[in-house]
N, C-alpha and C positions, 0 to 999 in steps of 0.2 A: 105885874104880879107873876107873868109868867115866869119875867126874865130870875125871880126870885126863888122860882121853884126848880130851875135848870140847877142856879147855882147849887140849892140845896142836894141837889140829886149827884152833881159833881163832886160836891165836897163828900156823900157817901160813899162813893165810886173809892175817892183818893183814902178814907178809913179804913173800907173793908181791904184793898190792896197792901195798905202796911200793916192793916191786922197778920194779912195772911199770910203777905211774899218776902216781909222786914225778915222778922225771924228766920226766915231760910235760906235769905240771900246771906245772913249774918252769919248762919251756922257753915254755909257753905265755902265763906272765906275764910272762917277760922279751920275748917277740915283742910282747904288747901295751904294755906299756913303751915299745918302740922304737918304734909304731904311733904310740905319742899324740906322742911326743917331736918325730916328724916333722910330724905334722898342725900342733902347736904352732911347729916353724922356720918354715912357710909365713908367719907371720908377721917372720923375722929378715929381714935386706935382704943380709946380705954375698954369699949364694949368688944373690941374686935381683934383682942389678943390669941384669942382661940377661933382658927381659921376653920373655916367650912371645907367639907368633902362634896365633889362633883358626886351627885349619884344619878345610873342609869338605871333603871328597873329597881332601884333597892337599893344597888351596887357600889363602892365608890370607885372611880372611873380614874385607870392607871392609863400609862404611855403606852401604845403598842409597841409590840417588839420592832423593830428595824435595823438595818443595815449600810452605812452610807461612807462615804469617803472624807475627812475633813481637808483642810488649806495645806497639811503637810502630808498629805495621801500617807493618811495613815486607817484602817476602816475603824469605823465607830459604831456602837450599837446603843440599843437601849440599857444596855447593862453596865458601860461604862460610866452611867449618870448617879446610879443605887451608892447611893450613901453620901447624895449630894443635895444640897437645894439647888433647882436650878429652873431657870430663867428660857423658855423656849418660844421661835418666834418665825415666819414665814416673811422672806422678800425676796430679792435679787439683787444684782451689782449696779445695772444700768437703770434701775427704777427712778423717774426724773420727779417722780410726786414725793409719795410719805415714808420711801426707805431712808432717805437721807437722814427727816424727822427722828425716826423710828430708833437708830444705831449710833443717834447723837447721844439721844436719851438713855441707850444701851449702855454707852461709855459710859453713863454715869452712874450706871450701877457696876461696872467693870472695875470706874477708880474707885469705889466703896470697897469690893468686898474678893478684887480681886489677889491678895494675901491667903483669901483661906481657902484650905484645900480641897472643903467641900462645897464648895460654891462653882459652879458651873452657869456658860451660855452653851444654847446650841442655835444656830441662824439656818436652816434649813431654805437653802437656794429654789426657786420654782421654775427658774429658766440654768436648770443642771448644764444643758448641752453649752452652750455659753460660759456660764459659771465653773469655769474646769478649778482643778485645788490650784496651778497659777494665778489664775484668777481672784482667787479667793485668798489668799495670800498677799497680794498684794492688795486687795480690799482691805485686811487685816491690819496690814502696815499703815494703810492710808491713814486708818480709825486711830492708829495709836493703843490697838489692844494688848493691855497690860498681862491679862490671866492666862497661864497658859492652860486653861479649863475650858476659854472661851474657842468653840469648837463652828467655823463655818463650813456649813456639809450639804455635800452632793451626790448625784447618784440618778438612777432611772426617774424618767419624771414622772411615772406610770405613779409608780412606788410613791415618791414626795408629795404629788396632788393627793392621792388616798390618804395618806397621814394625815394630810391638810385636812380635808373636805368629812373624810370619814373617822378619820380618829380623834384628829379633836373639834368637828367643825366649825371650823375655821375656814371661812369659802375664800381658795385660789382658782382661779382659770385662766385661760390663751383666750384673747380678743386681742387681734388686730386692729380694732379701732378706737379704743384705750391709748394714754401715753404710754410707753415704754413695751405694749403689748400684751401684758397682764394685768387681771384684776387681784386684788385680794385686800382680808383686813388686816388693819395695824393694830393687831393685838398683841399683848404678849403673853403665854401661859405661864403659871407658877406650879412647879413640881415640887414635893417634899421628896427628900432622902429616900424613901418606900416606892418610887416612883408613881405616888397617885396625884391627881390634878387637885389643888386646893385656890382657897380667896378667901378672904372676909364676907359675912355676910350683910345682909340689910337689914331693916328695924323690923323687918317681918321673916328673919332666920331665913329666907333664900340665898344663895352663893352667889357673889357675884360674879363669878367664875374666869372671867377674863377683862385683863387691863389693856387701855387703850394705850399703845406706843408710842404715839404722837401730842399726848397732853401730858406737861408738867406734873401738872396735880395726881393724877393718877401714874403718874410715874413714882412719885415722892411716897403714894398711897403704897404702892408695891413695893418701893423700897424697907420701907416700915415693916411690909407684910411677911418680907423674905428675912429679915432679923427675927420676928416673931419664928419661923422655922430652924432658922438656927440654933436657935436659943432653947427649942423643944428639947426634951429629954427622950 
């Protein structure tokens, strides 16, 4: 009689737990469902023809001014890019991890869109004393760069880590025990014509703000992104 009364007591146990916890476990994989589904449109284009502004305090968040050298030592500034789309991004020559990635994926927006005149790269070097405009010149050749927009550029490192870290942050630094002796991310920024920082946003209207250099999808993603800027009036 006892053993009759456990069960009874067990089969309550197992009622009241799917009265309670069924529903919520259910509701909670269908939230995560919608969670990936959304994360997954950031890459569809129909929502995401009208690109988002970076904003700081309010603000939307332009290139700061600069000054630098490119591969045919010619100087370059931020002024040279106004009234361009472009495509701007942090590495080095000798980097033996994700610049190779990075400037493969670059080419492939170089042979898309390098015909037109206001289409622009700029590859902002992190190891400048190295990376002389020789240097960078014959990187250029290496890569098979088509555009003569696509601008790799050097200069005080003082200077290019600050652009890096504090103007778009974007973290570059010197470690020694890293390959190649630097860190940094393989991002790439996308500038409009006006020179301010733009992206697609997400199903909750935040900017994505920066594409990863090193993945296809988000390569393809920006490629999309940067026709949508052209194509603005």
């Amino acid at each position: 009689m006892k053993k009759n009364y456990s069960y009874i007591g067990i089969a309550l146990v197992i009622l009241v737990f799917g009265i309670i916890f069924i529903p919520k476990i259910v509701d909670r994989v269908q939230q995560e469902s919608v969670v990936e589904k959304d994360r997954m449109n950031i890459e569809g284009t129909e929502r995401n023809t009208k690109l988002a502004y970076l904003k700081i305090n309010g603000e939307a968040k332009s290139v700061p001014d600069f000054v630098f050298t490119n591969q045919d030592n010619l100087e370059i500034t931020n002024e040279d890019f106004k009234g361009k789309v472009t495509v701007m991004e942090f590495f080095f020559t000798s980097c033996p991890t994700i610049c190779p990635v990075m400037n493969s994926n670059m080419r492939t927006l170089d042979a898309e869109f390098h015909k037109r005149e206001d289409f622009a790269i700029a590859s902002f070097s992190i190891d400048p004393e190295v990376d002389t405009p020789k240097v960078l010149k014959e990187y250029a050749e290496r890569y098979g760069v088509q555009s003569l927009n696509w601008h790799f550029l050097t200069g005080d490192i003082e200077e290019i880590h600050k652009l890096s870290n504090t103007g778009f942050n974007i973290f570059t630094g010197i470690n020694p025990d890293v390959a190649g002796g630097f860190e940094h991310q393989g991002y790439f920024a996308l500038i409009d014509k006006n020179g301010f920082i733009r992206s697609r946003k997400d199903s909750q209207g935040n900017p994505k703000i920066y594409y990863q250099g090193t993945d296809e999808a988000e390569v393809k993603m920006l490629q999309q992104d940067i026709q949508n800027l052209l194509d603005e009036e």
